[in-house]
N, C-alpha and C positions, 0 to 999 in steps of 0.2 A: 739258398739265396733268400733275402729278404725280399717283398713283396715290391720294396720300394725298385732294389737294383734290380727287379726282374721287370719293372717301368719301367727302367732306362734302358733296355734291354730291347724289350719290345719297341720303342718310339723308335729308334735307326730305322730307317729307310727298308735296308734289306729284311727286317722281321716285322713290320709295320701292317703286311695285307697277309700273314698267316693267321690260317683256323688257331682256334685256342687248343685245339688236340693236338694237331700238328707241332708249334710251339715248344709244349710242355713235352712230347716226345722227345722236341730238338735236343730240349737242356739236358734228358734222361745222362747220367757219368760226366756232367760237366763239374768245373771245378771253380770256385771262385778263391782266388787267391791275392796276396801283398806280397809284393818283392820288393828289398830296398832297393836304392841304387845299386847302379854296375851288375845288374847279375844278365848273364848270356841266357836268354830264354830258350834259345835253338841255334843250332849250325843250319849255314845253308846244306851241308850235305846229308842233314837228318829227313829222315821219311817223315813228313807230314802225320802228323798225329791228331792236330786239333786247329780251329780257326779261334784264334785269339782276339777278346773285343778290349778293346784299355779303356776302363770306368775312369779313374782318373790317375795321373800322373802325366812322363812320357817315354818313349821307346823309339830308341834308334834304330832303322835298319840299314844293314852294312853288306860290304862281299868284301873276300879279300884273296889275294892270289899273288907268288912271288915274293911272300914277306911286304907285299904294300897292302894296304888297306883303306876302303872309300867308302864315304857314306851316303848311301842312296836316296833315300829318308827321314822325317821324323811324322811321329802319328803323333796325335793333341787326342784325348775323349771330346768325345764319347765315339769313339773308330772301332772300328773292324778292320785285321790287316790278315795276309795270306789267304784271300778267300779261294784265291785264281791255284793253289799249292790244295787244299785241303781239297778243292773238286776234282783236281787230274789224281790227286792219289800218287804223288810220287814226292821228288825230295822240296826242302821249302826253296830253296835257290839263291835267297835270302839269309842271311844270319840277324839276328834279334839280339838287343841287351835295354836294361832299361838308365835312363838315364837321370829318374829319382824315383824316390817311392813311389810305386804303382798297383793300383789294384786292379787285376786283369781275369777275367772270364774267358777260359778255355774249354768250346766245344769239340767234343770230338769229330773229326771228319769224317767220320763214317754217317754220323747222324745228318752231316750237311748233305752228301751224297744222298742219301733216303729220304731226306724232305727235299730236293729237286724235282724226284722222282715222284712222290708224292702230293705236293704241294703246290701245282701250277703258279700261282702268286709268286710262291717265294721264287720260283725258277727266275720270274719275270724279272723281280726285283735280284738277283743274282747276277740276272745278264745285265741290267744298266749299273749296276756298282761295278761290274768288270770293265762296260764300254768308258767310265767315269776313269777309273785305273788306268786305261791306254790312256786317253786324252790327259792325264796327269803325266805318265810317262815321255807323252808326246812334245809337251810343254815343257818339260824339263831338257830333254834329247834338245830340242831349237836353242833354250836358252847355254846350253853350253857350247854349240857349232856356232852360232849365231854373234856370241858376246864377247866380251873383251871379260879379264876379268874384273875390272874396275864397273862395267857396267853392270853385271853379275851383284856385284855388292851394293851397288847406286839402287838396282831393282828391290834386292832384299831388301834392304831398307826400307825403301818406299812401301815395300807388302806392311812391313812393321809397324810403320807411321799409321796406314789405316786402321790394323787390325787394334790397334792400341789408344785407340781416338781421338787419333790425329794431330795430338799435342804435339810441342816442340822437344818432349824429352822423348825417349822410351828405351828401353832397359832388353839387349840381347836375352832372348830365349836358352840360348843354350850356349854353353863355354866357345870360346874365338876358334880351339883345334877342331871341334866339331864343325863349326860352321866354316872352317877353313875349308874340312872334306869335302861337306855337303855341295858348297862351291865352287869344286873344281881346284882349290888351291893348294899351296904348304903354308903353313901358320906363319912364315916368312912372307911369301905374297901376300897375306891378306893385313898383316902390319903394313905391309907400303902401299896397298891400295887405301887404307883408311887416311895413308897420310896424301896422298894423290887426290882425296875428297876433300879434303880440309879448305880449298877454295873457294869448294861449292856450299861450304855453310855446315861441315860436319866435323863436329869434333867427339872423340870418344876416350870415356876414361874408365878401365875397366870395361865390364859389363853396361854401363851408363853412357848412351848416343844422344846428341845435339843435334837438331837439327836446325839452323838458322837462314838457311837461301833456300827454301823449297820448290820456289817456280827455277833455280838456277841446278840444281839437283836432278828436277824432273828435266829439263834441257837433257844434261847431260845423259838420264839416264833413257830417254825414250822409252818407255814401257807403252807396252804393247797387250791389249785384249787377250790376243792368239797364245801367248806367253805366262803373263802374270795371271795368276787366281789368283783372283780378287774376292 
């Protein structure tokens, strides 16, 4: 690794209060690698080999069962994902693919298991990246019990509108079938929930969202603290 990605590396949260010995043990057999798009990084029923951090690109995580399949996730860098897989030492639970070019840093789990043990800090920062994972989990579980899927879509959006500065345009993340999954939907619901918005000031063509009634959007869409990460 270059001096530069092992900065990016170090600044995440979780490696931020480790010794410089500790550290540089961590990385000992890791691998820094580019994957184009679509490639399956792991099965969920593979044994935990390594905690994967995505320098940049992004990566899908999925399960699938019955011939249907859902998407649980997306990670954005500079992330850490499977940390919760890599410390029980058993299989990921999860399935991985990446969804463009990605260059990802894979430590082996064993090393993460020995700097817990070693590393007090890092334990600490270990357990609040875990308690941070429920509370994302937690958030997500409400907004599917909780929402309509029209609201579902009204929320994303709105995460969208912030994270992209707040302009009246902004440009889907990731293709509609994905974000169909990640929503709860079939890429049939989520075409008639966008036309179901269309009142509220939303038109979309392609990949490319309008947003034009924002205070009549946020109406509709109530978002909620407890819910949306912000």
């Amino acid at each position: 690794m270059r001096n530069a990605e092992k900065e990016t590396v170090r600044s995440l949260e979780l490696f931020s209060d480790m010794s410089d010995k500790h550290f540089e043990e961590l990385l000992v057999g890791s691998f820094l690698q580019r994957f184009p798009a679509s490639v399956i990084l792991f099965s969920e029923t593979d044994l935990t080999d390594f905690l994967h951090v995505l320098i940049d690109g992004q990566v899908e995580l999925f399960a699938s069962t019955n011939n249907r399949e859902g998407t649980m996730t997306l990670i954005r860098p500079v992330a850490t994902f499977v940390l919760a897989s890599a410390i029980t030492d058993g299989v990921y639970q999860l399935s991985a693919r990446t969804l463009q070019s990605s260059q990802i840093l894979m430590i082996p789990a064993q090393n993460i298991r020995a700097a817990m043990s070693e590393d007090r800090k890092f334990a600490e920062r270990s357990v609040r990246e875990l308690a941070h994972c429920y509370h994302g989990v937690v958030r997500a579980y409400k907004n599917m019990k909780l929402r309509t899927a029209v609201e579902r879509l009204a929320n994303y959006l709105l995460v969208q509108h912030r994270r992209q500065g707040e302009s009246h345009a902004l440009v889907l993340p990731v293709e509609k079938r994905v974000l169909a999954s990640m929503l709860g939907m079939t890429p049939e619901n989520l075409s008639r929930s966008f036309v179901t918005l269309k009142p509220y000031g939303v038109k979309v063509d392609g990949s490319e969202v309008s947003i034009t009634k924002l205070k009549d959007l946020e109406t509709l869409a109530k978002p909620s603290a407890l819910i949306d990460n912000k």
